[in-house]
C-alpha positions as YAML, in Angstrom:
chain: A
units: angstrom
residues:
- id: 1
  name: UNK
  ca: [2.88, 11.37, -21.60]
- id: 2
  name: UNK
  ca: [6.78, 12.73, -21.20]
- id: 3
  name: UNK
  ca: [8.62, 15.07, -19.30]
- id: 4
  name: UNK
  ca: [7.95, 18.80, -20.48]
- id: 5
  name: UNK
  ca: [11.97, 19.13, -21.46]
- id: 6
  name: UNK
  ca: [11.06, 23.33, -21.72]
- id: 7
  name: UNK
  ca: [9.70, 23.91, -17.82]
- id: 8
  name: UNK
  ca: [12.13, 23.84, -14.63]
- id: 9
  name: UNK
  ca: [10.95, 24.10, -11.18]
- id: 10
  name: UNK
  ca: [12.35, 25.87, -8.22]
- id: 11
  name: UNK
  ca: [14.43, 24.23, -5.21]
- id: 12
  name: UNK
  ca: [15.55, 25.47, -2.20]
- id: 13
  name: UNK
  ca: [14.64, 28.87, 0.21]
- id: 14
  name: UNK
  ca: [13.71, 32.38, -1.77]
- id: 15
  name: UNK
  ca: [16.11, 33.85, -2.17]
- id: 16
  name: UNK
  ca: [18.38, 31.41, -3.49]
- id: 17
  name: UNK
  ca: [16.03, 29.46, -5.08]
- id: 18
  name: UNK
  ca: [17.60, 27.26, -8.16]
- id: 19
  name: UNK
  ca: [15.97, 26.25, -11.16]
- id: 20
  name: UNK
  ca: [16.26, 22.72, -12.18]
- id: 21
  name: UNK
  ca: [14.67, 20.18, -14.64]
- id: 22
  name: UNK
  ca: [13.71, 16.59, -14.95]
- id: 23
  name: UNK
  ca: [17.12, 15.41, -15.25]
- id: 24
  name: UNK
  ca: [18.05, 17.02, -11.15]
- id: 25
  name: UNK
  ca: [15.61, 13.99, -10.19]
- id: 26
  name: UNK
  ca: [18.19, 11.40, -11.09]
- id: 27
  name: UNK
  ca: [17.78, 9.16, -7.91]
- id: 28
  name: UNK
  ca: [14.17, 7.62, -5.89]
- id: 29
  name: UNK
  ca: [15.50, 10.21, -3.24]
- id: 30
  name: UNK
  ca: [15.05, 13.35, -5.13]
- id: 31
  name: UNK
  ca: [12.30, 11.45, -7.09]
- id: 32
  name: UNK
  ca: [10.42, 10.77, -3.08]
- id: 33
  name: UNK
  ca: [11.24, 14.23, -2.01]
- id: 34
  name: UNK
  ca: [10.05, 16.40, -5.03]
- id: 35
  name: UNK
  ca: [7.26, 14.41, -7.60]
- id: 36
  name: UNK
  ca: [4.27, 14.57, -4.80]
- id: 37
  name: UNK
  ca: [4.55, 18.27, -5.23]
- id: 38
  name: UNK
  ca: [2.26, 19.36, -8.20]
- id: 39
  name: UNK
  ca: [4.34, 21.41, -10.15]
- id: 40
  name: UNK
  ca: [6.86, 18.84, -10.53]
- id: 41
  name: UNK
  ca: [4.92, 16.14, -10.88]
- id: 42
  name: UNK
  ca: [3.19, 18.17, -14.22]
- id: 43
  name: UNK
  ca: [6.46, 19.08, -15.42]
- id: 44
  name: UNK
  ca: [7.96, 15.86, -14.88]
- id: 45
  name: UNK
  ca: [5.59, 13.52, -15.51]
- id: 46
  name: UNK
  ca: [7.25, 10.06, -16.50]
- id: 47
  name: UNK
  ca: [10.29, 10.69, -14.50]
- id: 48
  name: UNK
  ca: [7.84, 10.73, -11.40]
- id: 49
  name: UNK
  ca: [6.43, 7.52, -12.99]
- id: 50
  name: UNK
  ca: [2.85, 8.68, -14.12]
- id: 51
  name: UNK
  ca: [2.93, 7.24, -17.74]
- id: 52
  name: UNK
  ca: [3.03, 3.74, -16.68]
- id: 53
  name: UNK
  ca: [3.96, 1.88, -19.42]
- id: 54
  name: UNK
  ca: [5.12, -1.28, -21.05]
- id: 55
  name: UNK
  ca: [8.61, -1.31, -23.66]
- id: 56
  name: UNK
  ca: [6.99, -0.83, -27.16]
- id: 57
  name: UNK
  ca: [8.66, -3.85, -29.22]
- id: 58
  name: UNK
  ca: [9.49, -6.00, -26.10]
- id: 59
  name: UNK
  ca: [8.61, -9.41, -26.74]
- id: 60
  name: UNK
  ca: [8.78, -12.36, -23.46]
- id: 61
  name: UNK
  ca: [10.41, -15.04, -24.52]
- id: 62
  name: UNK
  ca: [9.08, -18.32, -23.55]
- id: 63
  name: UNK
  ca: [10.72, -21.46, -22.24]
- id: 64
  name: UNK
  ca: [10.46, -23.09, -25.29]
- id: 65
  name: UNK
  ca: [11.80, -20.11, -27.32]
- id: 66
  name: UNK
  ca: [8.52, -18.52, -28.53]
- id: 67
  name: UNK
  ca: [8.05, -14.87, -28.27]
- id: 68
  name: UNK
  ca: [4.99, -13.02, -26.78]
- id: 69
  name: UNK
  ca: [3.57, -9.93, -25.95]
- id: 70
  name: UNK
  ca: [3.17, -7.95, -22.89]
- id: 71
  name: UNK
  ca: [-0.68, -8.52, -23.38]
- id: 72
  name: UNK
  ca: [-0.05, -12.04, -23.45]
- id: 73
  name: UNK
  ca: [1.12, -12.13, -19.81]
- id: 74
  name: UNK
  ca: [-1.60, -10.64, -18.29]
- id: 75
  name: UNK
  ca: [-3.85, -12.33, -19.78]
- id: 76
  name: UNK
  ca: [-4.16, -15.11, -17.20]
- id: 77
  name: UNK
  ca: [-3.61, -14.73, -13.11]
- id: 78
  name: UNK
  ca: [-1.19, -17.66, -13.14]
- id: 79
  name: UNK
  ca: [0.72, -16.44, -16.09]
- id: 80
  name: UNK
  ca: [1.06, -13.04, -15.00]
- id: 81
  name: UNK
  ca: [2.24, -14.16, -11.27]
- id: 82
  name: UNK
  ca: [4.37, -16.67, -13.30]
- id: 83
  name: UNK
  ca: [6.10, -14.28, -15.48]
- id: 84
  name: UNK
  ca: [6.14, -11.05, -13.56]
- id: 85
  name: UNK
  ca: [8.24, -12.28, -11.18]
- id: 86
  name: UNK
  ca: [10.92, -12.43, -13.55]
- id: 87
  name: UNK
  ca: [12.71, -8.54, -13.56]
- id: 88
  name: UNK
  ca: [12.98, -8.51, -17.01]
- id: 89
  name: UNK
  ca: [9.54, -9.02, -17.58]
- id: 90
  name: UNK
  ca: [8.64, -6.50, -14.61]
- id: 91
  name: UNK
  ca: [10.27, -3.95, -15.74]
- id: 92
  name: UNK
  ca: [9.43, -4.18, -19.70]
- id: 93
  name: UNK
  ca: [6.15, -5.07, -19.22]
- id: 94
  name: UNK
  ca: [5.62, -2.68, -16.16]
- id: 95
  name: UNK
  ca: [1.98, -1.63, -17.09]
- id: 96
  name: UNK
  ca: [1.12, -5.38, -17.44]
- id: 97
  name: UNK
  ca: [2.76, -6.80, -14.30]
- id: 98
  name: UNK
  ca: [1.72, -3.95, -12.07]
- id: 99
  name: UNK
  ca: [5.09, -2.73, -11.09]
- id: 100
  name: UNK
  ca: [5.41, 1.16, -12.15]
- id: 101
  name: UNK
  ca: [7.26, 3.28, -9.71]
- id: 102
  name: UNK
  ca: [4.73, 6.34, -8.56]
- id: 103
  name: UNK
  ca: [6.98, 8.83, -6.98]
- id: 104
  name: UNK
  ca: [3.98, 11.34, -6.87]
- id: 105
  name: UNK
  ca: [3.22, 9.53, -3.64]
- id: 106
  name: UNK
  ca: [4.33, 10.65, -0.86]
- id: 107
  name: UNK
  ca: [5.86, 8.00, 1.14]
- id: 108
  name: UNK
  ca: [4.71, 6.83, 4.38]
- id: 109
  name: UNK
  ca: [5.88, 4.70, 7.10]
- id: 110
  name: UNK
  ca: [4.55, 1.50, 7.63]
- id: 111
  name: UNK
  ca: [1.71, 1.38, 11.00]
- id: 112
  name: UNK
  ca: [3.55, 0.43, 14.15]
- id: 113
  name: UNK
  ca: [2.43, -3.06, 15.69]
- id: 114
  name: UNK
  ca: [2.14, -2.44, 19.46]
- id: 115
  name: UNK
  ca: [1.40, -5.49, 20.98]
- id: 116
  name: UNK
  ca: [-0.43, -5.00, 24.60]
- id: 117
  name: UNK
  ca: [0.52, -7.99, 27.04]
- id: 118
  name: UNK
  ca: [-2.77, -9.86, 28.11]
- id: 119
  name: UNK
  ca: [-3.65, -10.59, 31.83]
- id: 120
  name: UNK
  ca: [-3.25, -13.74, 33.17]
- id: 121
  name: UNK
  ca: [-5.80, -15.47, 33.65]
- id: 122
  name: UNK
  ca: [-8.20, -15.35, 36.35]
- id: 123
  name: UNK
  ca: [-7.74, -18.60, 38.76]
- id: 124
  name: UNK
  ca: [-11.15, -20.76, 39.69]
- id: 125
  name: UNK
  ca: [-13.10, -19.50, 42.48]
- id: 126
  name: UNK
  ca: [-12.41, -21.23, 45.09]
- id: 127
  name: UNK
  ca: [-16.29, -21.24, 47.25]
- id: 128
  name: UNK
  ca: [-19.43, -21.38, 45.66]
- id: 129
  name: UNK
  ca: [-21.02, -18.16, 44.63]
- id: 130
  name: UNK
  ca: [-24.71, -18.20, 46.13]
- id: 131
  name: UNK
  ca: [-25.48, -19.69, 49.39]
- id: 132
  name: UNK
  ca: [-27.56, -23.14, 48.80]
- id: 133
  name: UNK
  ca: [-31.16, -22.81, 48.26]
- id: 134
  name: UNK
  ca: [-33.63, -23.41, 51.16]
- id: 135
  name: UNK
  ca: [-34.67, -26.76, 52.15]
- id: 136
  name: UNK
  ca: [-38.59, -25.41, 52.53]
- id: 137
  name: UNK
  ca: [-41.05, -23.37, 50.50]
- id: 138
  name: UNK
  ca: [-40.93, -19.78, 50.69]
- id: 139
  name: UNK
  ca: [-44.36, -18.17, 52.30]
- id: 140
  name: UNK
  ca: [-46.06, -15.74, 50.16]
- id: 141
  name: UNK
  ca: [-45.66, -12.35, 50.56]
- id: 142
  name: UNK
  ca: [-47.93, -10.56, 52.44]
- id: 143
  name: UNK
  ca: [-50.67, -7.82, 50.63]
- id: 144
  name: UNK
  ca: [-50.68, -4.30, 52.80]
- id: 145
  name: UNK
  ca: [-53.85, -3.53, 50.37]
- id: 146
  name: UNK
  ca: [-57.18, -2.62, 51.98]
- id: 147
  name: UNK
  ca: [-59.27, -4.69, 50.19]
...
């Protein structure tokens, strides 16, 4: 996984189109802007951040002086939270600690939060809702049948 250092792709309107390579995407906002498009993204592969991964030869060094690997770190939840926080690590062990930049991704804002007031609420009713019940029996009805 590398850049292709051969291929350039084209920027800008036709007919002024220039050629550029892997190098034009020096900064995250020609990285954001160009690597979702698919040509660049195939040319420039790890400068668009698709081969995710860790420093070959990097070794963490632990509190106590020890040295381990990348592998070691992730290895355990608590270790990896533990030692991934530290930017060193991050960025050395970036497949390990989950923290590779994918610029082939376009970029999207985060959702809006629109928060819709509530009604106040509704006061207690002030009379009863029904009428009291009868003090006698109801009569049956009457039958209209012919029987």
């Amino acid at each position: 996984c590398g850049d292709d250092p051969k291929l350039k792709f084209n920027i800008g309107k036709k007919p002024n189109q220039k050629k550029r390579g892997c190098s034009y995407l020096s900064n995250d906002n020609r990285k954001n802007k160009f690597c979702p498009k698919a040509y660049v993204k195939a040319i420039c592969a790890k400068t668009c951040g698709r081969c995710c991964r860790n420093v070959s030869g990097y070794a963490v060094v632990m509190t106590n002086g020890n040295t381990k690997t990348c592998n070691w770190v992730s290895g355990n939840a608590d270790r990896k939270r533990r030692y991934c926080e530290k930017d060193e690590v991050k960025k050395n062990c970036a497949r390990e600690c989950d923290s590779c930049a994918d610029y082939t991704i376009k970029k999207t804002n985060p959702p809006v939060k629109i928060q819709i007031p509530t009604a106040a609420p509704v006061p207690a009713p002030t009379a009863a809702p029904v009428p009291d019940p009868t003090a006698a029996p109801v009569r049956a009805p009457v039958s209209l049948d012919d029987d």
